[in-house]
N, C-alpha and C positions, 0 to 999 in steps of 0.2 A: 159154933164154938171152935176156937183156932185149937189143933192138935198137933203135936211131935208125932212125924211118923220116918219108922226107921224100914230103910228101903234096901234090896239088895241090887245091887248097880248093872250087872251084866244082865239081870233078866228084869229091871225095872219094878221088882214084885214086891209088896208093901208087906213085913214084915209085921209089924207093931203099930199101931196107933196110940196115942199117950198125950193126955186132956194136958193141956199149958197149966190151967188154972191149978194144976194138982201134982205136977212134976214140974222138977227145977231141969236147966240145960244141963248142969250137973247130973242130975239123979239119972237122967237119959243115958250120959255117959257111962254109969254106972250100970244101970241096969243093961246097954247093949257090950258090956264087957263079960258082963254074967251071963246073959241069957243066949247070946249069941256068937258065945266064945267055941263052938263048932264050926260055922263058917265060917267065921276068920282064919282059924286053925286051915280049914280046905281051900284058903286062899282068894274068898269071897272080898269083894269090898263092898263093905256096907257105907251107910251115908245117913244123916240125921237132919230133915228138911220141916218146915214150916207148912202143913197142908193149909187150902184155904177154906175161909171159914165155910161150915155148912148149913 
């Protein structure tokens, strides 16, 4: 099942995982504004990739 997963860049580390079937690109957007608006703030770049399916 293909997943959105939201990754932090400088340490590669997988954040979030979030079912396609069940979240919009949109909602992602959204929800890495909310939930991950810490790192951003400390200057983190995050990133929203396509994991393969598992």
């Amino acid at each position: 099942m293909p997943y959105w997963e939201v990754i932090l860049d400088k340490d590669k580390e997988v954040l979030g995982r979030y079912n396609q079937e069940y979240f919009t690109e949109q909602k992602i957007g959204e929800i890495v504004k909310k939930l991950y608006e810490q790192e951003i703030k400390q200057g983190h770049d995050l990133s929203i990739r396509l994991s393969k399916n598992d």
